[in-house]
C-alpha atoms as a printed R data frame, in Angstrom:
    type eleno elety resid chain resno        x       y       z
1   ATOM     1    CA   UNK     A     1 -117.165 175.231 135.270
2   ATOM     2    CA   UNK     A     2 -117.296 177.361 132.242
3   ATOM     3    CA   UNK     A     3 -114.561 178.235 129.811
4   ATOM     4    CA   UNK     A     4 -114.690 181.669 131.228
5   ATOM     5    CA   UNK     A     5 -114.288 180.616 134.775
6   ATOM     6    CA   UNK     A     6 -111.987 177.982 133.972
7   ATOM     7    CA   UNK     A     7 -109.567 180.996 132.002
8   ATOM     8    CA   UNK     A     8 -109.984 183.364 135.085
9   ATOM     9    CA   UNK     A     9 -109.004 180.339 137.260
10  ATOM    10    CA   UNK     A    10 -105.897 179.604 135.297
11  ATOM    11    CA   UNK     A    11 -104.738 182.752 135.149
12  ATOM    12    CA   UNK     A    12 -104.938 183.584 138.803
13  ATOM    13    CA   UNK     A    13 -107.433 185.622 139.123
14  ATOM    14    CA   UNK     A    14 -110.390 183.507 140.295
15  ATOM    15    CA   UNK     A    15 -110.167 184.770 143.665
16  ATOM    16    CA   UNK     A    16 -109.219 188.310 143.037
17  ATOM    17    CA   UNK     A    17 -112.437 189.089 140.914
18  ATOM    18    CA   UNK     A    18 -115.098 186.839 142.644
19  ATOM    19    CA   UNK     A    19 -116.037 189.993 144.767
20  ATOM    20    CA   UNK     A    20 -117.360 191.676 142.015
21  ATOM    21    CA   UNK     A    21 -120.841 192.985 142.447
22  ATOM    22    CA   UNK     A    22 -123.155 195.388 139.841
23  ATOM    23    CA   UNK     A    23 -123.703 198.284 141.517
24  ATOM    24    CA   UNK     A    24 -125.918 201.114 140.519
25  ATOM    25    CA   UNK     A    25 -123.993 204.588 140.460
26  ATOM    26    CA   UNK     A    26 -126.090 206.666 137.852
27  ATOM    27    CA   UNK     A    27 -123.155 207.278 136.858
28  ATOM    28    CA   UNK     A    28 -123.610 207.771 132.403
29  ATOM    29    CA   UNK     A    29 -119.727 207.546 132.261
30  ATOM    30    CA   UNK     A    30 -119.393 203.686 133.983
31  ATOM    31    CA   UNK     A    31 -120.421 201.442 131.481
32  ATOM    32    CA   UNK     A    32 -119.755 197.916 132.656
33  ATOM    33    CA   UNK     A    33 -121.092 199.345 136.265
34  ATOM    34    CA   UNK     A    34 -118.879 197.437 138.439
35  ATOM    35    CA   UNK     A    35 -117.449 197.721 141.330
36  ATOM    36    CA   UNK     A    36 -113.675 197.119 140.864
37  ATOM    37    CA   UNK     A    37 -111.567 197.028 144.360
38  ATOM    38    CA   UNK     A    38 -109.099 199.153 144.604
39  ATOM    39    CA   UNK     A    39 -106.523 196.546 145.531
40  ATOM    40    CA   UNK     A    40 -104.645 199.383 147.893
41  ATOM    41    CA   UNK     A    41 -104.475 202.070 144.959
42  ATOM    42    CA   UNK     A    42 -105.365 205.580 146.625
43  ATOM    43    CA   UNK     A    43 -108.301 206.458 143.558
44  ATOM    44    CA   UNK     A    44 -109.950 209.976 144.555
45  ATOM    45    CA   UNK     A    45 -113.482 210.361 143.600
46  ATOM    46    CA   UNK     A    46 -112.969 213.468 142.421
47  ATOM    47    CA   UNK     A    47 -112.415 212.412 138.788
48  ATOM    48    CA   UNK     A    48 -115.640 211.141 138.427
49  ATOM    49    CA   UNK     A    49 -117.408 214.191 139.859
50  ATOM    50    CA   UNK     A    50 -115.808 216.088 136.989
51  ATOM    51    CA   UNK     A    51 -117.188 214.616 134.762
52  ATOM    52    CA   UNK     A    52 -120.607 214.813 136.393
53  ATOM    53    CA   UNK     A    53 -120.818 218.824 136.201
54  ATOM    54    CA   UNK     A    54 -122.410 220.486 133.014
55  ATOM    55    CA   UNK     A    55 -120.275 222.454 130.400
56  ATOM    56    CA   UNK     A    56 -120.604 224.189 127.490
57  ATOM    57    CA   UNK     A    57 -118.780 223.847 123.978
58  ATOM    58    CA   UNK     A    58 -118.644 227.221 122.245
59  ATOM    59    CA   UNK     A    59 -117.147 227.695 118.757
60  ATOM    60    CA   UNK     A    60 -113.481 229.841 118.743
61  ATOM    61    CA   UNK     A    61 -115.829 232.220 116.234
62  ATOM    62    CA   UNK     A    62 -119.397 232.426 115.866
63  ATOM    63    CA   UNK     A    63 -121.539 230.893 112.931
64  ATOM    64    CA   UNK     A    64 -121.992 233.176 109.457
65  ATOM    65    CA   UNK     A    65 -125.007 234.102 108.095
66  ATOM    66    CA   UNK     A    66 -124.630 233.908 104.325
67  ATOM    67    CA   UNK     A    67 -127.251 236.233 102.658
68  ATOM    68    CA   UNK     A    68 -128.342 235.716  99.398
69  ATOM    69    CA   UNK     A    69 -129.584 238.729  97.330
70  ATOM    70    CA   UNK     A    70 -130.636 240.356  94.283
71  ATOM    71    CA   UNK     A    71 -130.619 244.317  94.802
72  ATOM    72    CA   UNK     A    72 -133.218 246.011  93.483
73  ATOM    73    CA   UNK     A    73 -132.257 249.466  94.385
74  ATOM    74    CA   UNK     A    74 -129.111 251.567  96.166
75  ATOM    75    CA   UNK     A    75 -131.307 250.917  99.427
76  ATOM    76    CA   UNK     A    76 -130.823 247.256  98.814
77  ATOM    77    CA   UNK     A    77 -126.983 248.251  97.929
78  ATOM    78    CA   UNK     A    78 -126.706 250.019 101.409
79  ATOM    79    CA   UNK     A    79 -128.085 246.961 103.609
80  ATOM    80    CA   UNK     A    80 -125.392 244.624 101.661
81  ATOM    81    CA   UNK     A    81 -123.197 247.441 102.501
82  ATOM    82    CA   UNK     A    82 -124.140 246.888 106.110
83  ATOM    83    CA   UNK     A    83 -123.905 243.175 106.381
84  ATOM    84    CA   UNK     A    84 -120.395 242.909 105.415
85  ATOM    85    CA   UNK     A    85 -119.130 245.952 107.278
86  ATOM    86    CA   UNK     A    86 -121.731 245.831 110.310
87  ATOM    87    CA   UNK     A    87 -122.295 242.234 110.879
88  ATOM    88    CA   UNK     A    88 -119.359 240.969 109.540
89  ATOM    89    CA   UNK     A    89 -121.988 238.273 106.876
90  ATOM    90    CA   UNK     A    90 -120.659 237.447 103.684
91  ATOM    91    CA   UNK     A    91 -123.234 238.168 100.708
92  ATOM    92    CA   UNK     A    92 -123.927 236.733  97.437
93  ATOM    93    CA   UNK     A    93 -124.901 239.436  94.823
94  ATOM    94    CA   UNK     A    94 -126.885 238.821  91.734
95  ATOM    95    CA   UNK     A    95 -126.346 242.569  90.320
96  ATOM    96    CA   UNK     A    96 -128.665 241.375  87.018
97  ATOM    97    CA   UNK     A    97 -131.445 243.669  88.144
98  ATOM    98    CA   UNK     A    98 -129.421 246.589  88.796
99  ATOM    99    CA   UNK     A    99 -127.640 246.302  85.612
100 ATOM   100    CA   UNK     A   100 -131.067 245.949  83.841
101 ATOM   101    CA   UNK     A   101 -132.232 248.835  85.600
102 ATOM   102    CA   UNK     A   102 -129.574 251.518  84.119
103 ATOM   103    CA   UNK     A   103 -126.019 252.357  83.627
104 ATOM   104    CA   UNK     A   104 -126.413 254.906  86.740
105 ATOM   105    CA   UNK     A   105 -127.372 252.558  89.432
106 ATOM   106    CA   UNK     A   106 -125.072 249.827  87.957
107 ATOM   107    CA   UNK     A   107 -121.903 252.352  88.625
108 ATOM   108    CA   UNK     A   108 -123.223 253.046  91.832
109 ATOM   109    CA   UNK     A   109 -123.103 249.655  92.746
110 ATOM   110    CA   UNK     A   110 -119.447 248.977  91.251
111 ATOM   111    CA   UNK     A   111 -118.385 251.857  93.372
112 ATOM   112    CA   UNK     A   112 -119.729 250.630  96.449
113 ATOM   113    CA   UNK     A   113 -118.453 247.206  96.197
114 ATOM   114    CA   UNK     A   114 -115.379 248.941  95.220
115 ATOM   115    CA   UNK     A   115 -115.286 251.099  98.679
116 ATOM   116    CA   UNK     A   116 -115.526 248.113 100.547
117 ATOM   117    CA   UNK     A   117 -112.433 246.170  98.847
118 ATOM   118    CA   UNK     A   118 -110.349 249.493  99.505
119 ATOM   119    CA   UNK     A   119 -111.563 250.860 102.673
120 ATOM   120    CA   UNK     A   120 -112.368 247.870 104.144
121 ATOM   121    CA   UNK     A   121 -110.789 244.813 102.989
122 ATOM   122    CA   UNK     A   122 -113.653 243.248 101.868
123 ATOM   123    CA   UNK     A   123 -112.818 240.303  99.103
124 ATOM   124    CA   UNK     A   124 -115.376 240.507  96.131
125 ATOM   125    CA   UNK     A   125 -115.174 237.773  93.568
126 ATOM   126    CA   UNK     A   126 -117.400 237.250  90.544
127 ATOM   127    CA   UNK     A   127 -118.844 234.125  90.286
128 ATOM   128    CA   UNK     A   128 -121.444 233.319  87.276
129 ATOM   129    CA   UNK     A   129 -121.555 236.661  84.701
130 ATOM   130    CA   UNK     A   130 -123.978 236.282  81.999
131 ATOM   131    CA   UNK     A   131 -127.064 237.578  80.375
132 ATOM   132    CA   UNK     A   132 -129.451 236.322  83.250
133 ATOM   133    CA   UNK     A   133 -126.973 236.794  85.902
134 ATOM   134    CA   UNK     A   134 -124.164 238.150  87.616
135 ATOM   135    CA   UNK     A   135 -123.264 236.879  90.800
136 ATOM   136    CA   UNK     A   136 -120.665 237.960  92.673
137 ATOM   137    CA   UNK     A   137 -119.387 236.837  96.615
138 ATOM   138    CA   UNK     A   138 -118.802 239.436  99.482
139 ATOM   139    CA   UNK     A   139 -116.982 238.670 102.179
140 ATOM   140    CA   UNK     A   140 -115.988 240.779 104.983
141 ATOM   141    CA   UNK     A   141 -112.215 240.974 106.125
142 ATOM   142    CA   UNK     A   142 -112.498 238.189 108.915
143 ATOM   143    CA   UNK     A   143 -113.418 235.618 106.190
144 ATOM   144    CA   UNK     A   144 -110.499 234.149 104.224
145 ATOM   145    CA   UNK     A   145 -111.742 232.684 100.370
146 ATOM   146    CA   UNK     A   146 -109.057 230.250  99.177
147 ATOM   147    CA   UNK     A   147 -109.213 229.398  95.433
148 ATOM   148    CA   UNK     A   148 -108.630 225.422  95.359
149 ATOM   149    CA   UNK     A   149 -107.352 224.265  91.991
């Protein structure tokens, strides 16, 4: 006898497991793929047919596309416009060509970014500003920017 069996034996239950058998349920969820006797418990098969069905896991919100972009024009200005307010995306501006480009368009810009924090509650918070950039990140209502310190 074995150390196993001789364990099993001495603890009494020699005789209770010796029916035992590996069985082959195709079932993914029963590992050791035994078949345990019930020993007079009332088990419903139902449990394991629940776990047998398909199912899907879907997110509370849906993933964000973060776009990156340099505007080159009001155009430009007007689809960033549209991905925060439209698709709900939060942008990343780098407002260095606009700024390069004339005072005009550079206003324009500031007052569009500055329509969207007022009218629609848009958070806009300047990243990097210096002579080769000036980045600044857009985020639409619905996405919450804590500052960590």
């Amino acid at each position: 006898m074995s150390f196993t069996n001789n364990l099993k034996k001495s603890l009494g239950f020699d005789d209770e497991f010796s029916d035992l058998k590996p069985v082959n349920r195709g079932n993914a969820f029963n590992d050791n793929n035994y078949d345990v006797p019930s020993y007079g418990l009332n088990i419903s098969s139902e449990f394991d047919d629940d776990y047998l069905e398909d199912f899907t896991i879907s997110p509370e919100q849906p993933f964000y596309e973060i776009v990156l972009m340099k505007p080159k024009s009001m155009d430009d200005m007007d689809y960033v416009f549209d991905q925060i307010v439209q698709e709900g995306n939060p942008v990343v501006l780098d407002l260095i060509f606009l700024q390069k480009k004339g005072i005009n368009e550079y206003r324009q810009a500031a007052e569009r970014l500055k329509i969207l924090r007022d009218q629609y509650n848009a958070q806009a918070i300047l990243l990097s500003q210096s002579t080769d950039k000036n980045l600044i990140l857009l985020t639409p209502s619905r996405v919450k920017i804590s500052k960590k310190d």
